[in-house]
Every structure is written in structure tokens, then in C-alpha cells.
C-alpha positions in Angstrom: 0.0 0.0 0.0 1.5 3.5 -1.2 2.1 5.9 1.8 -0.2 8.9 2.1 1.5 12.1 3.3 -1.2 14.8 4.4 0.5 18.4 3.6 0.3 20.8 6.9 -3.0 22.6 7.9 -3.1 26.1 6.7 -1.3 28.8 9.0 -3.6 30.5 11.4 -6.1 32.9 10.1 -4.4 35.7 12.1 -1.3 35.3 9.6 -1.6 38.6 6.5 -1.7 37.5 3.3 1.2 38.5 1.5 3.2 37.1 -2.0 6.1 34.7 -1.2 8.3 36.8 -3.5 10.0 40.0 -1.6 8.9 43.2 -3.2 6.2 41.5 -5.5 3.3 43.6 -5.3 1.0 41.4 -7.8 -2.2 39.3 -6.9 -3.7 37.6 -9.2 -7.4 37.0 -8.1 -8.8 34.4 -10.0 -12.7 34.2 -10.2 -14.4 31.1 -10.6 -18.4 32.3 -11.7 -19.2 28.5 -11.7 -18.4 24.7 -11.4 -20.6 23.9 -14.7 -19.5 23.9 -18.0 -21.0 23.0 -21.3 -18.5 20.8 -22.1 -17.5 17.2 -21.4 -14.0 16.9 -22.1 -12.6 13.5 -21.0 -9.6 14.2 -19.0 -11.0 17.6 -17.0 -9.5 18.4 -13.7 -12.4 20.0 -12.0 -14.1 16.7 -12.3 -11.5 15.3 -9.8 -12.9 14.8 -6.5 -16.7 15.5 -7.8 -15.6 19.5 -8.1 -17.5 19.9 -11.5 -21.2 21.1 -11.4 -20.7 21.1 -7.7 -21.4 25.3 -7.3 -23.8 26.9 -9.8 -23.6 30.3 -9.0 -22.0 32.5 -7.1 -22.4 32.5 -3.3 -20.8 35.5 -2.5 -22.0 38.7 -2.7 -21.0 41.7 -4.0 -20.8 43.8 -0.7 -18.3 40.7 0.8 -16.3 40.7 -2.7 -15.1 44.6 -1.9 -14.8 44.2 1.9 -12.2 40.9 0.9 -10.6 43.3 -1.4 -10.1 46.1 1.1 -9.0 43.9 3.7 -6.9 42.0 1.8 -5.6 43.3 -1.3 -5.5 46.8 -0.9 -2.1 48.5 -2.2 -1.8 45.6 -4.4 -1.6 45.5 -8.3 -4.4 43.2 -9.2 -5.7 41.5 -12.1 -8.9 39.3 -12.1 -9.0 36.2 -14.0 -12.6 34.8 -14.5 -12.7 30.4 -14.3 -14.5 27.9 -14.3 -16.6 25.8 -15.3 -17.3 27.3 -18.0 -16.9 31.1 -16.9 -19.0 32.5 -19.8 -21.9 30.7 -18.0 -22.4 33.3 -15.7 -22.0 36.4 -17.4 -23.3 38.3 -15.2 -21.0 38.0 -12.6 -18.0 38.9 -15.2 -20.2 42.3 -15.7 -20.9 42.8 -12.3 -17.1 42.7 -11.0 -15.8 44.7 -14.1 -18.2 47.9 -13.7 -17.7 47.4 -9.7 -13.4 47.7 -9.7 -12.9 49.4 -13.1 -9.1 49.8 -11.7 -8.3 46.1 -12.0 -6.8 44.4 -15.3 -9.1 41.6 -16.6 -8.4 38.2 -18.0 -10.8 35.4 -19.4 -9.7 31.7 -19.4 -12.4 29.8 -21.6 -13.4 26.9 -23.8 -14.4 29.4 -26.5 -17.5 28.0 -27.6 -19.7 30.8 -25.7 -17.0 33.6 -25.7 -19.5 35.0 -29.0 -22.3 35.7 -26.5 -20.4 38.6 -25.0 -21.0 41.6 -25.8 -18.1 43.8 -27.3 -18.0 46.6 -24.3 -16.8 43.0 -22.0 -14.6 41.5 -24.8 -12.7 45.2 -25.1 -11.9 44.8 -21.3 -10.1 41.9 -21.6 -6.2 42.1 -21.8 -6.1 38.6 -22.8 -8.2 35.6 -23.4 -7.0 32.2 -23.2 -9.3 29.4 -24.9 -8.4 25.8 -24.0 -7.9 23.7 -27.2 -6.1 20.2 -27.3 -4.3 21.0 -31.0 -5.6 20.7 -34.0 -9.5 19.7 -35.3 -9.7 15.6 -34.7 -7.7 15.8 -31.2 -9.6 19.0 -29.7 -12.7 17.0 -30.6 -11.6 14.0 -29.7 -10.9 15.0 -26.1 -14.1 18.1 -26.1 -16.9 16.4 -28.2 -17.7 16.5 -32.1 -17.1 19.8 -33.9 -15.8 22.2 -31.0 -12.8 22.9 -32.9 -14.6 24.8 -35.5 -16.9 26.4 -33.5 -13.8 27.8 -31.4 -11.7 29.2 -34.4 -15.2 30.6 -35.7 -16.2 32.0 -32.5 -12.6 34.1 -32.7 -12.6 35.0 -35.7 -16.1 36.8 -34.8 -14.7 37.9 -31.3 -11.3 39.1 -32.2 -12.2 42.5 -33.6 -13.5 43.6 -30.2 -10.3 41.8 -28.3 -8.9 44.1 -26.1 -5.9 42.4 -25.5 -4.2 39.3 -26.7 -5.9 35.8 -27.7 -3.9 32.6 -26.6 -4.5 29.4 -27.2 -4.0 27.5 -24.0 -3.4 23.7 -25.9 -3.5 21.2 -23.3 -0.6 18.7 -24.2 -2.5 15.0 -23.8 -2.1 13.4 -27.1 0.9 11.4 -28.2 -0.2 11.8 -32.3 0.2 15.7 -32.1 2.1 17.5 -34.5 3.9 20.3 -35.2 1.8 21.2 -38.0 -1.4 21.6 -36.2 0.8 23.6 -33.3 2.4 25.6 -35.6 -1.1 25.9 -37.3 -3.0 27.5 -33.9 -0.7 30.5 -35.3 -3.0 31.8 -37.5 -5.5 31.8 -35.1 -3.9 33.4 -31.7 -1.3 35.6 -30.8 0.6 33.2 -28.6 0.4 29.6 -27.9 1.1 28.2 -24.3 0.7 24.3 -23.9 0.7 22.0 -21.0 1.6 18.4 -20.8 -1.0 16.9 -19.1 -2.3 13.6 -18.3 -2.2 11.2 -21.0 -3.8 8.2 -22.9 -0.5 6.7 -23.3 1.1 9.7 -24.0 4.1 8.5 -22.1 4.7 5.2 -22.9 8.2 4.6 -24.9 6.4 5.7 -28.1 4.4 8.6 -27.1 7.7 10.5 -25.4 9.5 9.8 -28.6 6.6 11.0 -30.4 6.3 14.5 -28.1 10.6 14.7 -28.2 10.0 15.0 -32.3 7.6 17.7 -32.2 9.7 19.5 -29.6 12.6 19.1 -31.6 10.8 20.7 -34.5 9.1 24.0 -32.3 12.7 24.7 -31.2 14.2 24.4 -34.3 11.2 27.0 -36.0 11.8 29.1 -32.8 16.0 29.7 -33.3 15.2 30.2 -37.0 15.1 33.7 -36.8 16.3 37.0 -35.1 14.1 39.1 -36.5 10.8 37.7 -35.7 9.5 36.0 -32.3 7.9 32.8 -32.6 5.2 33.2 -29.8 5.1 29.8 -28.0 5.4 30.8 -24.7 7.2 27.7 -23.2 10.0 28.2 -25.8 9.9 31.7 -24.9 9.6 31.3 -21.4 12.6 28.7 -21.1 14.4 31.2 -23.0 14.2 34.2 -20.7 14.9 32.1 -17.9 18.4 31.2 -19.4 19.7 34.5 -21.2 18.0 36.5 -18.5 18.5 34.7 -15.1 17.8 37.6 -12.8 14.6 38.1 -14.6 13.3 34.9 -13.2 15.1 35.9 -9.7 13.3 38.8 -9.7 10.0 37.6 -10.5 10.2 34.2 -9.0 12.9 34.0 -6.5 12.7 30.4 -5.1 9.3 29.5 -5.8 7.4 27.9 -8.2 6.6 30.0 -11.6 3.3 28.5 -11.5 2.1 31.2 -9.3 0.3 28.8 -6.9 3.3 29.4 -4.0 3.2 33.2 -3.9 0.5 35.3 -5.7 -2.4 33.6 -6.9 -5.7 33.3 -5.0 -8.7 30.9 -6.5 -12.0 31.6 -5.0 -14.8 29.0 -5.9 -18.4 30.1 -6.4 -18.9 29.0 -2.6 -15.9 31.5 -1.8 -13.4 29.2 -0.4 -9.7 29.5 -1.4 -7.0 27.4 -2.5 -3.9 28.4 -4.2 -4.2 25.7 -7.3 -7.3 25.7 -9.4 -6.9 21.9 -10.5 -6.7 21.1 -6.6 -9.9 22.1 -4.9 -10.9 18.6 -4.0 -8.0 18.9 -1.1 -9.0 20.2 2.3 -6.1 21.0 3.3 -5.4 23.3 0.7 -7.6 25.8 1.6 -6.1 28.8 2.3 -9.1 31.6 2.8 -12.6 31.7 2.9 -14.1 35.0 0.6 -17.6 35.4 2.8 -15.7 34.3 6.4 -13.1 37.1 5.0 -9.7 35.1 5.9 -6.8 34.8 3.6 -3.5 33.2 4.7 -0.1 32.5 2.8 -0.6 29.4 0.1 0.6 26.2 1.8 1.4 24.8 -1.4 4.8 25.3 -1.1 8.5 24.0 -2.2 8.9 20.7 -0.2 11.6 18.6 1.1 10.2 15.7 -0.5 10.3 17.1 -4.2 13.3 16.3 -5.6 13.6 19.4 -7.9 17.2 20.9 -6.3 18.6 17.8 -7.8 17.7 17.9 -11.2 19.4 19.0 -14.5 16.5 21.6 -15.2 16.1 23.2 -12.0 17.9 26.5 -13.3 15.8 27.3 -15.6 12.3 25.3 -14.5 12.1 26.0 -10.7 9.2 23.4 -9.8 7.6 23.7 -12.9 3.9 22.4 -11.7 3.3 22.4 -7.8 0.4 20.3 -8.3 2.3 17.5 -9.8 5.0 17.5 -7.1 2.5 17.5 -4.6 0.9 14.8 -5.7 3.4 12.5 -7.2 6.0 12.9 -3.7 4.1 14.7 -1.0 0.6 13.2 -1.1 2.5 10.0 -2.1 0.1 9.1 -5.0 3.1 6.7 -6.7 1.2 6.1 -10.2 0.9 9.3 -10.6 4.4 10.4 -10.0 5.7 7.6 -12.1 3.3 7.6 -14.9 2.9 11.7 -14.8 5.3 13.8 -13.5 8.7 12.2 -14.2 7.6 11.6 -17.8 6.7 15.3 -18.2 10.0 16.5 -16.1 12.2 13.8 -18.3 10.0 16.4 -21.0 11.2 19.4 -19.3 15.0 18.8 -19.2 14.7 17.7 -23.0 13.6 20.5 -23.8 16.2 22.8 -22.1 19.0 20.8 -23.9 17.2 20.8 -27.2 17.0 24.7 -26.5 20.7 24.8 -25.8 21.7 23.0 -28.8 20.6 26.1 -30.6 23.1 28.7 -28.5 20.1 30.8 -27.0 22.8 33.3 -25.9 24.1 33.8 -29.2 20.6 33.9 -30.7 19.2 36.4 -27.5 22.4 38.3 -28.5 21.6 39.0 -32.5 18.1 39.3 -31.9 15.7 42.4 -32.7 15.0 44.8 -30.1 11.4 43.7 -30.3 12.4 40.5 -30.1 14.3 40.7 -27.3 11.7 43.0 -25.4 9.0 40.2 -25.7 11.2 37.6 -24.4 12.4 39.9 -21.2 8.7 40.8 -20.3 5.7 39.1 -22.7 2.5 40.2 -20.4 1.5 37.1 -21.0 3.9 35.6 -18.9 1.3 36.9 -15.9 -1.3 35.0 -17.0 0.3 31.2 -17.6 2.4 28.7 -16.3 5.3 29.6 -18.8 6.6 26.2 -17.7 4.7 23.7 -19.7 
């Protein structure tokens, strides 16, 4: 029988909230206006632990939304992120918070197949939208049900005019048979491209991690190609920065995770609990605030002695990469997990750093554009993703 490690309690509500990173003055307050969704894709994380279609609607009102703030956030620099579910569900609520705190910076992270049923005044407030897609036409639909491929590109294309900010395709990494065709195809579709490896059907076996090294291979080889132009994959990007620019990622990350989840972000389900990972709200001891009780501690997701991250090849440049995965693969102690998840997508990882150093990023960072080299230092989308894939 695997061993079960239960993470610490959350600190005592007494403790302030503050991000893990010294002088980081960024929260990232990410909404969820429900647990239902229109969708049915096979592998979703909210279904873990019965999460999805547990909360309809939002519990909390208005009135305890501002008094959180106040208490909470005030002097910070804070952008809103609305989740779900499916966060175009509720509409409302995404209209209610934006005329309520004008001052904040707003971003959407959606399946795409309602986004058309917003109206442009919403869609202009938006300083980026990322819709979930799983690569090209027959794997998005394979994994999200017949035909939601199309109606995603033709929902942007309708949408984009109104855009205020980017559009990013957030392609969720589960299929061994994708290619760098239908990647490199997303393109002409979205601004950027940030992917996630996620869990597969057979994705890493022997012939799936081959399969996934080829297309990498292939992305960093189209990424080095030129000086002049920025290839907007943000993992490439991302990894980049992290080498040529080292005190970048000191000075945004320091030594926690880049996935946000150990310093700066704060999920509040429709019921207004908190916990600091959006895939983990099925963990009680998580929890790190309550919205309508109006507590907020520090994220006890944190770096662990039992993650063996200090020891790897990659840890210069990936610093933890997912604390989800490394909480469950060696502090929860969920074995099949570990072995069939996270070390085949860090074996991933440190690939993709060497591939990426095959190519003499210095060199490359060095005969770049100065537009080039200004979206690598500071993408703003880097504040809305994992950059890590």
C-alpha cells in the first residue's frame, strides 16, 4: 500500500496574506463564476474529487467581494481572472465585478464555444483571453466532443475584432499523435500559444515520449530560425528568458514555483473558499481563505523537502515547474501518478532545455531584434500562464 502524506494545515487565520516573492506587489485574483460547463472533455480536472457542477452560482456577494478586497488586497496590483466551469456561463457576474473595480486588469480563461455571447463593451476589457484547445480539429474534438474545434476558431474569428488584448491558445498537451503542423497551425488563429503536458492516454509510454521529443525538436528548431521575428510559443519563450536573462526569473520568481500557486495567486470558488491551485480544490487541506468568512492566509502549497527538484538538470531554468504534480506525485505520495505523470513530463522538461541549448540561446538572445528581445524579457502574458509547460 503506497504511503499517504497529508500536507500541513493552513497557518492560522491571524497570519496577512502576502506574496512569497520579496517586493512582488502582484495578486492575481482568479474568479471562478461556476463549477458547470457546457462541455464534457474526458480528461478535465475540475471533475477530480466530484468538483465539477458542484457550485452553480456565485455564493458571495457583491458587498463581501469589496470588503475581501479592502481587507486584503488593498495597495496591491491586481488582475482578475474569471474560471470555471465554463466562466461565460455566468456572465453576469463577469459584468458585475468589471463595472464594480474598473481599476483592475481583466483576464478570461475559456473553452471558446460561448465567448461570441459577450458583448463587445466585455470583450474590449479583456487584456487577454485564453481558450483551452487540445491541438488541431480531430484531437480537440476527440478529447471536447464532435465539432468544437470549428466552432472555437469561428467564434474568434467573430470575437477578435473587439479583443482588447491578446488571444492565446491554451493547448493542453495530452495526445501522443500531435504535431507540429497543427501547433504551428494555432498561429493563424492566436497571438501566442502556451501548452501544458497533461495527463495522457498513453502519452508516455516509450512511443508517445518519442513522439512528443520530435515535435519538440521541431518547435525549437522554428523558434532559433530567426532573429528578427518572435515565434510566440510561450514555453520556448519562457525557457528562453529564464536562461539569457537569469535575474529576470530571480526577480519575478525568486525560489518558488513559476506557476504562481506558492506566492501570488488566489482561486475563490463560487462558494468563496480559497486554494492556491485551481486543479486542486478537492484537497481540504489546501484551503487557504474563505471570501464570505473574510480570511486569507499564505498558500501552503509550497517547495517541499520531499520534491526532488534541487537535484535535477532543469532546476535552473524550471524551478518546480507544476506544484500540483509534485505535490501529488511525492508529498501526497500518490506513486502512479508520480511515475506515470510527473517524471515523464520533467524527463519532457529537461529535453527541452537541452534541445533549447543546442541552438546557443545566448548567441541567438544576442543577435536578436529589439522587439524581439523585449518580448522575451517581459511578454505580459507571462502573468497569465504557467510559462513552464
Amino acid at each position: 500500500m503506497e504511503q499517504v502524506i497529508t500536507l500541513h494545515r493552513p497557518a492560522p487565520r491571524g497570519e496577512k496574506f502576502a506574496p512569497g516573492i520579496p517586493g512582488h506587489n502582484k495578486v492575481e485574483l482568479q474568479l471562478f463564476t461556476t463549477l458547470n460547463c457546457n462541455l464534457k472533455c474526458s480528461y478535465c480536472s475540475a471533475a477530480v474529487g466530484d468538483v465539477l457542477h458542484s457550485q452553480g452560482h456565485v455564493e458571495y456577494t457583491p458587498n463581501q467581494l469589496d470588503r475581501f478586497i479592502d481587507t486584503h488586497l488593498k495597495g496591491y496590483d491586481v488582475y482578475v481572472t474569471f474560471y470555471g466551469g465554463e466562466p461565460v456561463m455566468n456572465r453576469g457576474f463577469i459584468e458585475e465585478i468589471m463595472q464594480r473595480h474598473p481599476q483592475f486588469r481583466f483576464q478570461l480563461q475559456t473553452n471558446g464555444t460561448l465567448i461570441d455571447n459577450l458583448p463587445p463593451v466585455v470583450l474590449g476589457k479583456f487584456a487577454n483571453v485564453l481558450i483551452s484547445v487540445d491541438g488541431g480539429e480531430a484531437i480537440t474534438d476527440h478529447f471536447r466532443g464532435r465539432g468544437v474545434y470549428k466552432q472555437v476558431v469561428k467564434n474568434l474569428g467573430r470575437v477578435r475584432p473587439h479583443l482588447g488584448g491578446s488571444a492565446t491558445a491554451r493547448m493542453t498537451w495530452s495526445s501522443p499523435d500531435t504535431t507540429f503542423e497543427e501547433i504551428d497551425e494555432l498561429l493563424t488563429h492566436f497571438d501566442y500559444i502556451y501548452w501544458q503536458f497533461m495527463q495522457a492516454e498513453g502519452g508516455y509510454d516509450a512511443a508517445g515520449m518519442e513522439k512528443k521529443k520530435t515535435v519538440l525538436r521541431q518547435l525549437v528548431a522554428r523558434f532559433f530560425a530567426s532573429t528578427q521575428t518572435l515565434y510566440p510559443v510561450i514555453p520556448l519563450m519562457g525557457i528562453v528568458r529564464n536562461k539569457v536573462r537569469p535575474d529576470i526569473l530571480e526577480r519575478e520568481h525568486g525560489g518558488f514555483s513559476q506557476c504562481r500557486v506558492s506566492t501570488h495567486i488566489i482561486n475563490v470558488l463560487p462558494d468563496g473558499r480559497i486554494y492556491p491551485c485551481p486543479d486542486m480544490a478537492w484537497a481540504p487541506e489546501l484551503q487557504q481563505g474563505d471570501l464570505r468568512e473574510n480570511w486569507l492566509t499564505q498558500s501552503p502549497l509550497q517547495p517541499r523537502p520531499e520534491m526532488p527538484c534541487h537535484d535535477c538538470s532543469a532546476f535552473g531554468f524550471c524551478r518546480y515547474n507544476c506544484m500540483k504534480n509534485l505535490y501529488r506525485g511525492y508529498v501526497h505520495g500518490d506513486a502512479d501518478y508520480r511515475v506515470n505523470v510527473v517524471e515523464p513530463i520533467c524527463e519532457l522538461v529537461r529535453f527541452l532545455g537541452e534541445e533549447i541549448d543546442r541552438h546557443n540561446p545566448a548567441d541567438w538572445y544576442a543577435k536578436a531584434s529589439a522587439s524581439v528581445r523585449e518580448q522575451i524579457e517581459g511578454c505580459p502574458v507571462y502573468e497569465y500562464v504557467e510559462i513552464m509547460p
